[in-house]
VOPAGU-2260 file (C-alpha; in pm, 1 decimal, decimal comma):
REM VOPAGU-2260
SITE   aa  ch    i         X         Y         Z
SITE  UNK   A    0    1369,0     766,8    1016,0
SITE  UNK   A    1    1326,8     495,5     726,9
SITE  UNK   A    2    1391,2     162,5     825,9
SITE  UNK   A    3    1671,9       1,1     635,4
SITE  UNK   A    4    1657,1    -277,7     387,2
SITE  UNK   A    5    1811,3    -499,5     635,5
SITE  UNK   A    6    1544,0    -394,6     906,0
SITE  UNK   A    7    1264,4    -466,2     678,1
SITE  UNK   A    8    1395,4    -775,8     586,2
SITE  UNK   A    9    1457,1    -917,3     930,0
SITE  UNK   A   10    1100,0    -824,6     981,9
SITE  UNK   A   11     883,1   -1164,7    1105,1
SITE  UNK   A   12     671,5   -1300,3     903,2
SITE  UNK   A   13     753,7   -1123,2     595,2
SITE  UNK   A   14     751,9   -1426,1     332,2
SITE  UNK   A   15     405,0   -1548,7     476,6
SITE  UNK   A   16     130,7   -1377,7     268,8
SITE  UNK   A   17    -161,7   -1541,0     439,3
SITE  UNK   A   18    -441,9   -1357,2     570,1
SITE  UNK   A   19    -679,6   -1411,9     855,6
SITE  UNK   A   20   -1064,1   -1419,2     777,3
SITE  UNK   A   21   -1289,9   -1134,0     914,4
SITE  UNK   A   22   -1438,8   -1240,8    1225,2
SITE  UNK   A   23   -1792,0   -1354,8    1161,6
SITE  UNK   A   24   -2009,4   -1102,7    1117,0
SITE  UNK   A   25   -1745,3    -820,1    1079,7
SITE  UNK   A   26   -1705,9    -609,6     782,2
SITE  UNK   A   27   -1372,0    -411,2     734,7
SITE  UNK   A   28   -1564,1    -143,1     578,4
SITE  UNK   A   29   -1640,8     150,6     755,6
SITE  UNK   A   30   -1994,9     346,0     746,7
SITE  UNK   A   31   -2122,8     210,1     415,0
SITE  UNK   A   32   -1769,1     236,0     198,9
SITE  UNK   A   33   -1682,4     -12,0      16,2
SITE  UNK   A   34   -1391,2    -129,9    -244,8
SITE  UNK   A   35   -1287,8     101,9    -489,1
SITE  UNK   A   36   -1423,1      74,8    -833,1
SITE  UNK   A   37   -1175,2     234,0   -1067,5
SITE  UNK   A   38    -937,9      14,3   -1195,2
SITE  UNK   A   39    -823,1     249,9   -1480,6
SITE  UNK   A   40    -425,7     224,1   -1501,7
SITE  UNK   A   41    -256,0     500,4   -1632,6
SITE  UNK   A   42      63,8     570,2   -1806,2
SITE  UNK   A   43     326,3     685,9   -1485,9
SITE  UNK   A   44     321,7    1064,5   -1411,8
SITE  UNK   A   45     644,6    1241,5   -1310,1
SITE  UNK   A   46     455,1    1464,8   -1073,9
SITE  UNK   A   47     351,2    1166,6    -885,6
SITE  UNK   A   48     665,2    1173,2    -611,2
SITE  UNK   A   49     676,9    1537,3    -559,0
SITE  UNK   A   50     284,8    1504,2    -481,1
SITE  UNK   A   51     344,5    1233,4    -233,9
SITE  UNK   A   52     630,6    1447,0    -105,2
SITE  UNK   A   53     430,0    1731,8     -22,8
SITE  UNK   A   54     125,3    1525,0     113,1
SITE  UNK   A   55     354,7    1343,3     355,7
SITE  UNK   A   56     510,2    1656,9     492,5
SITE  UNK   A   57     164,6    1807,1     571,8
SITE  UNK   A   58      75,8    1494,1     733,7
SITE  UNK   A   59     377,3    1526,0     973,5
SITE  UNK   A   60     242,5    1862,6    1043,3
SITE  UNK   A   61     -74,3    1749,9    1085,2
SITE  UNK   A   62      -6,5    1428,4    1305,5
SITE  UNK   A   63     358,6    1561,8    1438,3
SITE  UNK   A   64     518,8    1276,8    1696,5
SITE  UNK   A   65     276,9    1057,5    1612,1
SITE  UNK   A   66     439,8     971,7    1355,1
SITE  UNK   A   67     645,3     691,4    1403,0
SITE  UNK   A   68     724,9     637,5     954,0
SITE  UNK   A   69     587,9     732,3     668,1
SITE  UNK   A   70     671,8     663,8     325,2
SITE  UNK   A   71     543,0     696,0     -68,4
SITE  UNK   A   72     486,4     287,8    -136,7
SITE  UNK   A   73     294,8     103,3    -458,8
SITE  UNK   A   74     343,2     160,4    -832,1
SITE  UNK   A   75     306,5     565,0    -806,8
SITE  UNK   A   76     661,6     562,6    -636,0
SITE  UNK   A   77     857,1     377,7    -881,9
SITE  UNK   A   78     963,1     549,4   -1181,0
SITE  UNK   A   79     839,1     462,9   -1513,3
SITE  UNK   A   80     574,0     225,4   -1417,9
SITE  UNK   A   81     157,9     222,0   -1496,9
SITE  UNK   A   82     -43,9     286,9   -1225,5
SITE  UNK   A   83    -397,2     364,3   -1110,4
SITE  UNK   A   84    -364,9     752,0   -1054,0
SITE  UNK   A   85    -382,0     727,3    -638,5
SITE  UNK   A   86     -82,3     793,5    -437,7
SITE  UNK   A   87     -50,7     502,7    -127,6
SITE  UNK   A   88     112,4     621,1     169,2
SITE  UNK   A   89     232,2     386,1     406,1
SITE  UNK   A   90     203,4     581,6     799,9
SITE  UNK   A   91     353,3     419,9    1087,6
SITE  UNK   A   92     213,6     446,8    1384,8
SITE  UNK   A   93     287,1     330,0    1755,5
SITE  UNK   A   94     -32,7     141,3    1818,6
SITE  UNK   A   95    -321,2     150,4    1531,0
SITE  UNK   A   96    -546,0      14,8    1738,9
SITE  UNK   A   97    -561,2     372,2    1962,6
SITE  UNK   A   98    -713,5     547,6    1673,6
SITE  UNK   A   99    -777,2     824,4    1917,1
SITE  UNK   A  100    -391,1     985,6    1886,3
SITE  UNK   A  101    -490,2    1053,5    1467,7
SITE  UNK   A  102    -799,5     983,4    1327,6
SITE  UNK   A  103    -951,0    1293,1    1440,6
SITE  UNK   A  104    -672,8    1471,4    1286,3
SITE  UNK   A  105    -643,0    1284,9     958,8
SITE  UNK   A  106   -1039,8    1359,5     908,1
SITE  UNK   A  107   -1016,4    1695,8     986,1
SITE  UNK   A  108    -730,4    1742,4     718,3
SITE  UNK   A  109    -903,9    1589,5     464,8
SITE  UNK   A  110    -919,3    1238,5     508,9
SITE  UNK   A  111   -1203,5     965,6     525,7
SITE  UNK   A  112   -1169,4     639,7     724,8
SITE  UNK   A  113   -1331,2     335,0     499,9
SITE  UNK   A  114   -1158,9      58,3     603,1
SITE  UNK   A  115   -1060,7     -90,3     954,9
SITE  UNK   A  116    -967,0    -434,1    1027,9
SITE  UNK   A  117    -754,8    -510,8    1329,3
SITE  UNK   A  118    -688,4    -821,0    1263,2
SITE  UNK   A  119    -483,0    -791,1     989,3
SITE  UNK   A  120    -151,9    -606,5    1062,5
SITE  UNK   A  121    -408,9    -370,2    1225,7
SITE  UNK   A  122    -443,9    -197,0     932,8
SITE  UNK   A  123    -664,8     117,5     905,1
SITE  UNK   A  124    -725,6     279,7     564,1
SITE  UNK   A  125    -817,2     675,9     472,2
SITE  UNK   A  126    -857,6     835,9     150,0
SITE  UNK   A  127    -818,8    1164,0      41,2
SITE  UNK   A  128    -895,4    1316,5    -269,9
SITE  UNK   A  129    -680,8    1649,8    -319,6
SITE  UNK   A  130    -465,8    1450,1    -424,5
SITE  UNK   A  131    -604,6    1159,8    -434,3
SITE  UNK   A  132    -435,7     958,0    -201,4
SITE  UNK   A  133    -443,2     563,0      -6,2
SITE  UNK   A  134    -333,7     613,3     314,3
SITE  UNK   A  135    -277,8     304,0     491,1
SITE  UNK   A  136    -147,4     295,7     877,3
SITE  UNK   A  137      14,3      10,0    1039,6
SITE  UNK   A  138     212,3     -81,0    1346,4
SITE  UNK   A  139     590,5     -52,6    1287,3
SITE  UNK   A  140     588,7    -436,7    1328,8
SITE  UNK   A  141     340,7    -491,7    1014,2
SITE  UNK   A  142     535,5    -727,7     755,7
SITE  UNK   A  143     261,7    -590,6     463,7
SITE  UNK   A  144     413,7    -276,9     510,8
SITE  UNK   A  145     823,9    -398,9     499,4
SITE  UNK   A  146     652,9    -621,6     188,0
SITE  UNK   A  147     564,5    -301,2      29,7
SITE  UNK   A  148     908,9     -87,7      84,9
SITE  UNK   A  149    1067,2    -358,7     -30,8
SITE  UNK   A  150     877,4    -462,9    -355,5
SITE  UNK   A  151     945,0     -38,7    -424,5
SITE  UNK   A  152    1280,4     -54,4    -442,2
SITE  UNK   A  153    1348,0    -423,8    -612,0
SITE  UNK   A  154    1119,7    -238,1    -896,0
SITE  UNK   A  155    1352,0      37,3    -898,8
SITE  UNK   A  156    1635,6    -126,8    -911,7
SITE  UNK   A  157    1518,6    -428,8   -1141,4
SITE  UNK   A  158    1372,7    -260,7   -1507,9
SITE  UNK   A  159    1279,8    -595,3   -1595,4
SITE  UNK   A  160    1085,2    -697,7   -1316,8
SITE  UNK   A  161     927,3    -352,6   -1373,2
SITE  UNK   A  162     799,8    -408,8   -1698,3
SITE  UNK   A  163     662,7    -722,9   -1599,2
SITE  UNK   A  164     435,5    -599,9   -1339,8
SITE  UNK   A  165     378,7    -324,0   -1551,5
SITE  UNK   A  166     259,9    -599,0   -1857,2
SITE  UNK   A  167      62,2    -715,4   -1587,2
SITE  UNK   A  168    -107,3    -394,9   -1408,9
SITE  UNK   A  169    -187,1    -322,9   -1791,0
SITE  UNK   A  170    -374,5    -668,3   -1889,7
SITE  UNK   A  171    -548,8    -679,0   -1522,5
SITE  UNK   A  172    -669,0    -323,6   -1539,0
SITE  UNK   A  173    -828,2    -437,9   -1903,1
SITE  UNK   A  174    -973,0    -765,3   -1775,9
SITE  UNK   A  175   -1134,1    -614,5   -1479,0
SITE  UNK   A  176   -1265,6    -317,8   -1606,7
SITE  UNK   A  177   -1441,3    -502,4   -1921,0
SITE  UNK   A  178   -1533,1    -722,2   -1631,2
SITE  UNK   A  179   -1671,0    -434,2   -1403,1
SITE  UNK   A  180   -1477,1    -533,5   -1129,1
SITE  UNK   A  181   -1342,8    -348,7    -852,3
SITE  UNK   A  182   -1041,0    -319,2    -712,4
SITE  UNK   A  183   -1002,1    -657,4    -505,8
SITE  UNK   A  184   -1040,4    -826,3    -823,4
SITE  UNK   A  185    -800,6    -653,6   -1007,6
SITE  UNK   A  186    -533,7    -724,5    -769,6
SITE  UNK   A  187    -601,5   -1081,8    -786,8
SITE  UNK   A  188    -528,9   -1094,2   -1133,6
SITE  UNK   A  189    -199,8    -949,6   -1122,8
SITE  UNK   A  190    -123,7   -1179,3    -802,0
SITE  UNK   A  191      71,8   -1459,4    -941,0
SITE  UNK   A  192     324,2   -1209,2   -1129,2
SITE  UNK   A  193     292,0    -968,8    -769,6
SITE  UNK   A  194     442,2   -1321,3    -608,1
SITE  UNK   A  195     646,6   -1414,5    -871,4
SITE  UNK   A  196     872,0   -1122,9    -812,5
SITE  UNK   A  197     834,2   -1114,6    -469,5
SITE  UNK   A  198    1046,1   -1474,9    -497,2
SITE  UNK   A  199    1313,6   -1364,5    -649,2
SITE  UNK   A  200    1322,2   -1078,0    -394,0
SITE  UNK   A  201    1333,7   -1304,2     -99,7
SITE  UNK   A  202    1567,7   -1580,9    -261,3
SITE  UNK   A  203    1819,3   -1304,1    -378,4
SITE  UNK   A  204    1816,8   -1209,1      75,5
SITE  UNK   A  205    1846,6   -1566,9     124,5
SITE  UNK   A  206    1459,2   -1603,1     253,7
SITE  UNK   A  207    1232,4   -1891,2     204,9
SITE  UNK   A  208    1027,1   -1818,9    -122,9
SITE  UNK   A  209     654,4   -1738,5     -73,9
């Protein structure tokens, strides 16, 4: 069952967007993947929920209990805005770290592990490519992944705030790909308006701005 707004909000550590370093000598890339490179941002598609609709239900099917959550997140899930033309799917899991109770099943439907790194939320990421899809799992505890439910529905609920980001998703997309940049470096360019909103978020729930 979704959480609720007030769950995700009473989630700790949600307004603290630091992030541990790697361990030395640790990589979160997995078996020679690496960040993505297309940073082409599209004008929104109304197929996009109905696509992450169907993709989540055969990942229930696929994963069954296991599933503790899952839910369409990032620009392809609000209505109206840009985005780059992957669906991100946020999976809840009971313990990441066990990657024995879904990998195997995730790969075998489709999906490639490229990214690991425990010690951030314990986040694992798999892509898939019919659709193309960002399927990130975390622990039901991870405060990136209330951050993300959250920042979904203040853009659907705030136009404005949506055509900001979507100003924003536009110019970075631009900058980085005249750049030839990946995607790290395109989020970092559309960071300070990404925060930006996130404060009025968190000041409208009486939180501490990040």
């Amino acid at each position: 069952m979704p959480s609720s707004r007030a769950d995700l909000l009473s989630t700790p550590g949600l307004t603290d967007f630091s992030e541990p370093s790697a361990p030395e000598g640790a990589s979160p890339y997995v078996d020679g993947a690496g960040p993505a490179l297309d940073v082409r941002v599209v004008d929104p598609d109304p197929a996009w929920p109905s696509r992450a609709a169907a993709e989540i239900a055969r990942i229930r099917a696929v994963l069954g209990t296991t599933v503790v959550d899952i839910e369409h997140v990032g620009s392809t899930s609000v209505p109206g805005l840009p985005a780059k033309p992957v669906l991100d799917l946020d999976l809840l899991v009971a313990d990441p770290d066990d990657e024995r109770a879904y990998a195997s099943r995730l790969q075998e439907a489709g999906y490639r592990l490229v990214v690991r790194e425990p010690w951030w939320y314990r986040h694992r990421l798999f892509r898939g490519t019919r659709p193309a899809v960002n399927l990130h799992v975390y622990g039901p505890e991870s405060a990136e992944s209330a951050r993300q439910r959250l920042f979904r529905d203040w853009l659907r609920e705030h136009p404005d705030d949506r055509d900001r980001y979507a100003a924003a998703k536009r110019e970075a997309s631009s900058r980085s790909a005249a750049a030839g940049e990946h995607v790290q470096d395109y989020n970092l360019r559309k960071q300070a308006v990404l925060r930006e909103i996130y404060g009025r978020l968190f000041e409208e729930a009486g939180l501490r701005r990040p």
